[in-house]
FIPANU-670468 format. One record per atom (N, C-alpha, C, O): residue in one letter; atom name; x, y, z. Coordinates in steps of 0.02 Angstrom, whole numbers, always signed. Layout:
REM residues N
   type   atom     east    north       up
      A     CA        X        Y        Z
...
***
This chain:
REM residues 100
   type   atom     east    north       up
      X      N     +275     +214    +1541
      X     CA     +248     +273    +1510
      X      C     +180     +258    +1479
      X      O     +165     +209    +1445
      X      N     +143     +305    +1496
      X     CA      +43     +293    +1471
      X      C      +59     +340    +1416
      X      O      +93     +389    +1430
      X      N      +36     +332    +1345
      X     CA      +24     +374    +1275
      X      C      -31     +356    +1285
      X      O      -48     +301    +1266
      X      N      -94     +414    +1331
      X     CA     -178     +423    +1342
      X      C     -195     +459    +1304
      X      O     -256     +451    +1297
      X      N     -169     +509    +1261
      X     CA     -219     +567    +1255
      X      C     -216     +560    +1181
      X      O     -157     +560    +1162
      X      N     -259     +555    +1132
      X     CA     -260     +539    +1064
      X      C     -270     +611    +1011
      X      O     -304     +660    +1025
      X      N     -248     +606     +976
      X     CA     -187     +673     +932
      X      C     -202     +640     +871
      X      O     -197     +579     +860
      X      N     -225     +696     +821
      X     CA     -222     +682     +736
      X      C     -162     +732     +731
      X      O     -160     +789     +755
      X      N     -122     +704     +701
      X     CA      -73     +729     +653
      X      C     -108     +737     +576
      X      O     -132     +696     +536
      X      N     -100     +805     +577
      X     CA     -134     +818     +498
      X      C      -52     +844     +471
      X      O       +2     +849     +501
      X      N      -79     +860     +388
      X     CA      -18     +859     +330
      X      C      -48     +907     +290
      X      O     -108     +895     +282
      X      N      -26     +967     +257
      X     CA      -60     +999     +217
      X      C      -59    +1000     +149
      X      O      -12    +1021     +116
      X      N     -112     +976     +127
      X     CA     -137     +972      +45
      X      C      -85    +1041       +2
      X      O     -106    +1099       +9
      X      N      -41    +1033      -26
      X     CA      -12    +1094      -75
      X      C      -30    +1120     -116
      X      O      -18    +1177     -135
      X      N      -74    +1063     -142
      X     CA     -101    +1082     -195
      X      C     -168    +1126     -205
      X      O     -182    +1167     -248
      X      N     -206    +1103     -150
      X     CA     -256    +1165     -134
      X      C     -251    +1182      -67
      X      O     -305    +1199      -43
      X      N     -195    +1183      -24
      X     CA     -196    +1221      +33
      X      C     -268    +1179      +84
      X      O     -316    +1216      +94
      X      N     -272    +1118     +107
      X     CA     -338    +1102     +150
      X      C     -289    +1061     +198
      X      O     -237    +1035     +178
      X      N     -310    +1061     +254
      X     CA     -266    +1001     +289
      X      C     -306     +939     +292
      X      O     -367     +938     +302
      X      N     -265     +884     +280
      X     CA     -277     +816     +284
      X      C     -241     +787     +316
      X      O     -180     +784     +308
      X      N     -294     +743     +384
      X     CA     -264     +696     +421
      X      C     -195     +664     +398
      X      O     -173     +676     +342
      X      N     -169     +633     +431
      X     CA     -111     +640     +401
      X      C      -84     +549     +437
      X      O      -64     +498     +408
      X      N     -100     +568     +533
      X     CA      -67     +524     +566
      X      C     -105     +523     +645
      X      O      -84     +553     +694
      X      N     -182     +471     +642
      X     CA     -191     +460     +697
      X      C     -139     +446     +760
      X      O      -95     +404     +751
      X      N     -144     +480     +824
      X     CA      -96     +447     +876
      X      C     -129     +461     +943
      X      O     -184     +488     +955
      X      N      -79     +435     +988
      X     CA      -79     +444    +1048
      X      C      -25     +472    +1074
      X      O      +30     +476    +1047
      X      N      -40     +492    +1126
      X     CA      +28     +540    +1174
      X      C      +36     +545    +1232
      X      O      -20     +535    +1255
      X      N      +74     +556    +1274
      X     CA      +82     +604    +1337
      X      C     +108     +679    +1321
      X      O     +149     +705    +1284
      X      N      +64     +695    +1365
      X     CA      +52     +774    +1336
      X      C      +94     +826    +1415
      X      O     +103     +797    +1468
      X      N     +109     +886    +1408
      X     CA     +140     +909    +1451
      X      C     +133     +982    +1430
      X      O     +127     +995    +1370
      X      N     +132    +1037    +1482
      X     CA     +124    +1085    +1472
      X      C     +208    +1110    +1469
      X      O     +254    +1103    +1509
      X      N     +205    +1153    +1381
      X     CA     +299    +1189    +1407
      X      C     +282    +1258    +1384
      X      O     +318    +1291    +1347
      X      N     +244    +1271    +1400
      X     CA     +250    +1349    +1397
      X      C     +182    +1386    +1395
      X      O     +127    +1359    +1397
      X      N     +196    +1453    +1390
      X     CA     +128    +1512    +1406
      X      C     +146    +1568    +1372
      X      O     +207    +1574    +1368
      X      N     +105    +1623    +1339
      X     CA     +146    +1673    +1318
      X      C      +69    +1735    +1317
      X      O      +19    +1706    +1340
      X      N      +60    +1778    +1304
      X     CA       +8    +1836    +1298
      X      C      +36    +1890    +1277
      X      O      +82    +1912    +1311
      X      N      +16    +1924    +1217
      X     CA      +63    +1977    +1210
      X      C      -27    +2030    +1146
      X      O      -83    +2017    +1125
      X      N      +24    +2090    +1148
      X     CA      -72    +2138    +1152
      X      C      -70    +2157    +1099
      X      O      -14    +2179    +1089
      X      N     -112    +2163    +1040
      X     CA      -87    +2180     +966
      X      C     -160    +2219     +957
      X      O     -214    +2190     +960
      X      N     -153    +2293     +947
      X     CA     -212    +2340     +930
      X      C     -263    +2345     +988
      X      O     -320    +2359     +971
      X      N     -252    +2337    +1054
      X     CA     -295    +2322    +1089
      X      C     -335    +2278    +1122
      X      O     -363    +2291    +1175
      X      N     -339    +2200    +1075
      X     CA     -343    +2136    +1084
      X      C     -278    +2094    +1126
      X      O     -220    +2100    +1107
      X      N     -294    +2055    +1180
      X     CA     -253    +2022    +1218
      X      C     -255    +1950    +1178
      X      O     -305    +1914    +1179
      X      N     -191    +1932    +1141
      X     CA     -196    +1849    +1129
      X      C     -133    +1810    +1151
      X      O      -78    +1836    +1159
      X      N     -151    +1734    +1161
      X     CA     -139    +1703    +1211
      X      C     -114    +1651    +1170
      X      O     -136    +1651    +1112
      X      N      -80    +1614    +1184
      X     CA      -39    +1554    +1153
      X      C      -14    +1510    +1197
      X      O      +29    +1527    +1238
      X      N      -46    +1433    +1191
      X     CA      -31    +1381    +1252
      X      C      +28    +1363    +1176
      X      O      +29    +1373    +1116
      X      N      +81    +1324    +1241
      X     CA     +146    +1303    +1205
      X      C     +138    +1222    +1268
      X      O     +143    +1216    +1329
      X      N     +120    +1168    +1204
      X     CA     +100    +1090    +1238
      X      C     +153    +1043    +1196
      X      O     +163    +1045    +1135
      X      N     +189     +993    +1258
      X     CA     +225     +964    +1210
      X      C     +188     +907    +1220
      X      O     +150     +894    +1267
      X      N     +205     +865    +1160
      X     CA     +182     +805    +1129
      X      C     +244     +741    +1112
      X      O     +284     +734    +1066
      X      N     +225     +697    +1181
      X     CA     +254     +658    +1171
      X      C     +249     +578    +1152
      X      O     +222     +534    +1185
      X      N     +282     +571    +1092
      X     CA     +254     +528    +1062
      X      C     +291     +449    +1055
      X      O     +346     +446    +1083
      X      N     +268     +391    +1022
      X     CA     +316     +335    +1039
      X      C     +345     +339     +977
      X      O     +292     +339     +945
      X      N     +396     +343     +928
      X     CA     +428     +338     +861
      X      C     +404     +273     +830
      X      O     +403     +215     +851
      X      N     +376     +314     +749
      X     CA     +368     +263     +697
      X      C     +391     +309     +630
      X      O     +379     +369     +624
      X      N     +420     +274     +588
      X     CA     +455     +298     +526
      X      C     +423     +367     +506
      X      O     +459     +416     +494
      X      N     +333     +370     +502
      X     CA     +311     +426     +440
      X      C     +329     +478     +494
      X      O     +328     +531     +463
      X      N     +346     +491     +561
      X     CA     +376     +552     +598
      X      C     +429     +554     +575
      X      O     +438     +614     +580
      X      N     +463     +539     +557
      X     CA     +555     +564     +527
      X      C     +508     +619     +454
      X      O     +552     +661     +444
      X      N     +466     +632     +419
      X     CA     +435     +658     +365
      X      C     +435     +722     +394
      X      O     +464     +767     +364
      X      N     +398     +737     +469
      X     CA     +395     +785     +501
      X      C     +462     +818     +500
      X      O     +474     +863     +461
      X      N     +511     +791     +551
      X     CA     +586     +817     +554
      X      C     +633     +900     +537
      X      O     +673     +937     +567
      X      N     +597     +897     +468
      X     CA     +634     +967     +428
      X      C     +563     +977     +390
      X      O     +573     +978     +329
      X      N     +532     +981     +398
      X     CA     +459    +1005     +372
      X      C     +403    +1035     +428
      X      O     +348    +1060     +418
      X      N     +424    +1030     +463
      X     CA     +361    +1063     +530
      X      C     +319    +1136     +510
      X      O     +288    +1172     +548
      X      N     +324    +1140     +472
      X     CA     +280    +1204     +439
      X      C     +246    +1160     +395
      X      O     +198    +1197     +395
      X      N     +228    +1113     +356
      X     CA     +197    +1040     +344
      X      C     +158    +1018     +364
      X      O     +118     +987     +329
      X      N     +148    +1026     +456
      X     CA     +123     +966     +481
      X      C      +80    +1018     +544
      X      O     +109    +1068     +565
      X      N      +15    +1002     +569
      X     CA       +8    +1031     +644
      X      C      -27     +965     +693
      X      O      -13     +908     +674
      X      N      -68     +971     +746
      X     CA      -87     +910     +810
      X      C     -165     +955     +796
      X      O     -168    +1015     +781
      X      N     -212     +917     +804
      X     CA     -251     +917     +817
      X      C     -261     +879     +898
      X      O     -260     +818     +906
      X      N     -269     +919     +941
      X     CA     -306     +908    +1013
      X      C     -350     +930    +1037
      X      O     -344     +987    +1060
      X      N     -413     +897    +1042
      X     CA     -476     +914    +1076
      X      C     -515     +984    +1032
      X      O     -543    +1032    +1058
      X      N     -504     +967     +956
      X     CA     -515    +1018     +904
      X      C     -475    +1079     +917
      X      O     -484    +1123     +874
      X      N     -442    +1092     +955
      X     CA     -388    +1129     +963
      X      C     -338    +1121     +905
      X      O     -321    +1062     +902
      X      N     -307    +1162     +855
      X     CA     -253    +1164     +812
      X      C     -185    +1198     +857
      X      O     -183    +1246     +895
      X      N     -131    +1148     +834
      X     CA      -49    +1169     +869
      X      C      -13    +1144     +829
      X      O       -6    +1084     +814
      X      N      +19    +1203     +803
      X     CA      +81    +1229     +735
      X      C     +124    +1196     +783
      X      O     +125    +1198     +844
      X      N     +173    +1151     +725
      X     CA     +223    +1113     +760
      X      C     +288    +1169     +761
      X      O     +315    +1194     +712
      X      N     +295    +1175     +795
      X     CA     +380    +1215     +796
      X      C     +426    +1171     +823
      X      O     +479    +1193     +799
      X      N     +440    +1124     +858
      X     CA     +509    +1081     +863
      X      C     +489    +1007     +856
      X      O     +435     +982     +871
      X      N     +530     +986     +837
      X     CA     +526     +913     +830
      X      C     +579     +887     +870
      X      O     +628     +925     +867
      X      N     +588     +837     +908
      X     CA     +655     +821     +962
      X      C     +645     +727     +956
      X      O     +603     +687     +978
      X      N     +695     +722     +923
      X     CA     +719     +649     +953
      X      C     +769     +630     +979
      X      O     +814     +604     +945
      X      N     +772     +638    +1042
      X     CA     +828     +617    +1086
      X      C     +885     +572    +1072
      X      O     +889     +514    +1092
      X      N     +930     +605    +1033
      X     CA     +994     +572    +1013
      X      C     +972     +533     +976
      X      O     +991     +474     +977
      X      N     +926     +554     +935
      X     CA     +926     +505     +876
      X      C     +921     +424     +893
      X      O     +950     +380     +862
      X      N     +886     +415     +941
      X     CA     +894     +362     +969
      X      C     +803     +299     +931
      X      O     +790     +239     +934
      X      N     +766     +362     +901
      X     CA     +726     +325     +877
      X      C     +651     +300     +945
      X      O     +597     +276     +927
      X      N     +664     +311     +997
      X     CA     +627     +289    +1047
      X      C     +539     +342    +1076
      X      O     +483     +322    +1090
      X      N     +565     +399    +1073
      X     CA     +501     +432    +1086
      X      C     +536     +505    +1056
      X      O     +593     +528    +1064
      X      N     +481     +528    +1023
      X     CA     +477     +589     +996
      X      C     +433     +642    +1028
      X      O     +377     +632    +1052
      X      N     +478     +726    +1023
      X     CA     +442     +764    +1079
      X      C     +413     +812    +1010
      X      O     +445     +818     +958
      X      N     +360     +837    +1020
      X     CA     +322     +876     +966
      X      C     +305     +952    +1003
      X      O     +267     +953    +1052
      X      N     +331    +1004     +981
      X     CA     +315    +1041    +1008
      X      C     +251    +1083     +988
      X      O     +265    +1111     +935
      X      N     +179    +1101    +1009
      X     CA     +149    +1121     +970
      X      C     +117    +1194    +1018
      X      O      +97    +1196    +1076
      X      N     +123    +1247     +969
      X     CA      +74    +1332     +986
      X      C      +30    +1308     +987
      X      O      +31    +1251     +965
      X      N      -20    +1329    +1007
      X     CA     -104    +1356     +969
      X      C      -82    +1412     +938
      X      O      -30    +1445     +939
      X      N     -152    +1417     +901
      X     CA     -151    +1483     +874
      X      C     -250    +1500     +857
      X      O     -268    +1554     +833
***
């Protein structure tokens, strides 16, 4: 498995709402989804990219917090909505991230 494509994991400041880097990485990246839907006349579009990553401890932080955390790719921002570690097995973590 190649982890090519390099991903900031940011964390959001609470205290004044700013995001801060959080968690340089790398990944294999994969397309899981597409969506377009029409609000007032405007057509918007939402890539759904998963992010797959190799497991290190400060990702278990992510876990039950994913409204916490988003990927920065290619200045692209992606809201984490699932976090997946395969049976808990600790080995590679799948990140699911929108744009928005």
């Amino acid at each position: 498995m190649v982890f090519d494509r390099p991903i900031i994991i940011q964390k959001i400041n609470e205290d004044n709402e700013t995001w801060q880097d959080y968690l340089p990485y790398h990944c294999r990246l994969n397309k899981a989804g597409y969506s377009e839907s029409q609000n007032g006349g405007a057509i918007k579009s939402k890539a759904k990219l998963a992010f797959e990553v190799r497991y290190c401890p400060p990702l278990e932080d992510i876990f039950l917090n994913t409204q916490l955390y988003r990927i920065v790719y290619k200045n692209n921002n992606y809201n984490i909505i699932d976090y997946d570690d395969f049976m808990f097995k600790h080995k590679t973590i799948k990140l699911i991230g929108e744009s928005y």
